[in-house]
Residue, then its C-alpha position, 0 to 999 in steps of 0.5 A: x521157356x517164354x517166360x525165361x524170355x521174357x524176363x531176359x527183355x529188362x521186364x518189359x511193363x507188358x509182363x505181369x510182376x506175378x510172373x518174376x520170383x520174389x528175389x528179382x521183385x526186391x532186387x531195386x528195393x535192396x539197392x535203395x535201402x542199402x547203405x555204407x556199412x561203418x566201422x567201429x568208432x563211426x558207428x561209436x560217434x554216432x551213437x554217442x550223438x544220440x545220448x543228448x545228455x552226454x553231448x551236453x558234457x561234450x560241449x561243457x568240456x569244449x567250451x570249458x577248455x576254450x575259455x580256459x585259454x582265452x578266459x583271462x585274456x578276455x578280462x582287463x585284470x591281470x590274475x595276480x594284480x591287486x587293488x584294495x580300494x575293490x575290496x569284495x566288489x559284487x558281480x558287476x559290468x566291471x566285474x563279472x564274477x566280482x573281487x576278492x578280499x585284495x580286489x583281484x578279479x575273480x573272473x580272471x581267477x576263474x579261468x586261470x583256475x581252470x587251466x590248472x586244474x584241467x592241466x592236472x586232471x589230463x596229465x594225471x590220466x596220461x600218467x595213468x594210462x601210460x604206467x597202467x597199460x604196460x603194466x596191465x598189458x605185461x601181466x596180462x598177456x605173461x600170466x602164470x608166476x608174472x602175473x601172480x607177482x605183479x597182482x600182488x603188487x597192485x594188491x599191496x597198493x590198493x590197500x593203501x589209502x590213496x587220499x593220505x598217501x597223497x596228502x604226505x607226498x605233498x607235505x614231504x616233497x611241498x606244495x606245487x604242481x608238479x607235486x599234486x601230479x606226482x602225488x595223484x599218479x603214484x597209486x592212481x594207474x591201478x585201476x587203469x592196469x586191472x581193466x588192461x589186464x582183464x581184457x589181455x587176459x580175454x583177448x589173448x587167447x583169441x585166434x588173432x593173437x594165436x596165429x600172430x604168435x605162430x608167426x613168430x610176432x614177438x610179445x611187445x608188437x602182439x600187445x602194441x598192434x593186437x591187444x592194446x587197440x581192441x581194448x581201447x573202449x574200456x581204457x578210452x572210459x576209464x580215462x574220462x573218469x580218471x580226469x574228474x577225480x584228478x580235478x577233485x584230489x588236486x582241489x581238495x589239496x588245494x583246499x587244504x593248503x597244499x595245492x597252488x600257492x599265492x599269487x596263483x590260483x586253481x579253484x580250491x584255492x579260491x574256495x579255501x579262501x572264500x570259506x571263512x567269508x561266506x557269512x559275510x554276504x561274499x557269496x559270489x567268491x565260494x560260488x563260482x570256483x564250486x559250481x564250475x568244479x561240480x559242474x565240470x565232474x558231472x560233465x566228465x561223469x556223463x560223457x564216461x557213461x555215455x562213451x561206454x555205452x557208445x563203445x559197448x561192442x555188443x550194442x553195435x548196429 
């Protein structure tokens, strides 16, 4: 009883801490150590702060898409104007990244290529993400004979080669950009719909869905507010490496011809045409469209591995 006493007294220093039970000792020590707890995507964010090599290609990408906008702006000569007396100039205080064969400015180039090129890889992967998850999303969640039915649509697509079907919808509806997005997109949402589909497929059956359907939820606002948001990580990922591949196909379309048409310019273009130069010495004009498209898909490639490891749920603190 004195010792009950005694600790109703707010632990008066008189008392010897041998005389509180342990839990009372750590109480003041929880309370210091405590912290907020943090939901899902801030725990994510930080996370994907801690992977050094994917905020690299975070601030690439952001500093890439600034210059995109501004880039042109900030040099004096217009994309398209020409000048034959600065024929193949080498980078210099006038010309940062040099001319090309009709003296345009290759900076200028640079940047206007990257609009085009960055504009088709995101439409492409909003493309894919909108047809994939309702695709995906549908098959999944029906099952039985839907389901059945719609895989073997998919299946059908994918055996297809997807760079040839690419290359006759270009060469039947002609070059332009619309085309290359329209092109990209017709096969390009498969991959998006098997990832949606394997979620719905796991998610359906948890106690969420279940108890939405004992209500009486109907299927479309099941799929809008319990499925799709729970699969956002996987669709959020296979998004970042949608955009790389999208900037690939639409410079090698470009390269071969088929993509952005003169005057304008995307970087395959400026490669394609900078290739029959290159052993004249010209080696500023096939460098910077190159460099700037590997580095733009390693950027994309680090920042894919580092979100999925970022939004792995079970590598949640």
């Amino acid at each position: 009883m004195a010792v009950r006493k005694l600790q109703e007294t707010n632990h008066s220093p008189d008392i010897p801490e041998s005389w509180f039970s342990p839990l009372e000792k750590n109480e003041g020590d929880a309370e210091v150590v405590s912290r907020p707890s943090l939901s899902y995507w801030q725990d994510a964010w930080h996370r994907l702060m801690g992977n050094k090599l994917a905020m690299i290609g975070l601030v690439f990408l952001a500093v890439l898409s600034i210059m995109a906008v501004i880039g042109p702006m900030l040099s004096p000569y217009d994309v398209t104007k020409q000048n034959l007396l600065n024929q193949n100039m080498p980078p210099s205080s006038a010309h940062w990244f040099g001319t090309d064969e009709l003296g345009r400015d290759v900076f200028s180039r640079t940047w206007y290529g990257a609009r085009i090129s960055l504009f088709v890889g995101i439409a492409a992967a909003l493309i894919d993400f909108f047809i994939g998850v309702v695709y995906g999303g549908v098959a999944g969640y029906k099952g039985g004979r839907t389901d059945h039915a719609m895989m073997r649509v998919i299946e059908v697509l994918y055996g297809l080669p997807y760079l040839l079907v690419v290359i006759l919808i270009s060469v039947v509806m002609g070059p332009s950009l619309a085309t290359i997005i329209l092109a990209l997109s017709v096969t390009g949402w498969i991959g998006m719909a098997r990832i949606v589909r394997g979620q719905v497929l796991q998610l359906k059956n948890y106690e969420f869905v279940l108890a939405s359907k004992t209500f009486g939820t109907k299927t479309r606002r099941i799929i809008r507010k319990n499925l799709l948001p729970n699969t956002m990580g996987p669709i959020i990922v296979q998004m970042t490496l949608t955009v790389p591949s999208a900037i690939f196909a639409e410079a090698f379309l470009s390269f071969l011809g088929l993509g952005i048409q003169p005057p304008f310019a995307s970087w395959g273009s400026m490669a394609s045409d900078a290739l029959p130069v290159i052993l004249s010495g010209h080696w500023w004009r096939l460098f910077f469209p190159a460099f700037f498209i590997s580095l733009t898909m390693f950027s994309f490639n680090v920042l894919g591995d580092g979100l999925q490891d970022a939004l792995d749920p079970k590598l949640r603190r």
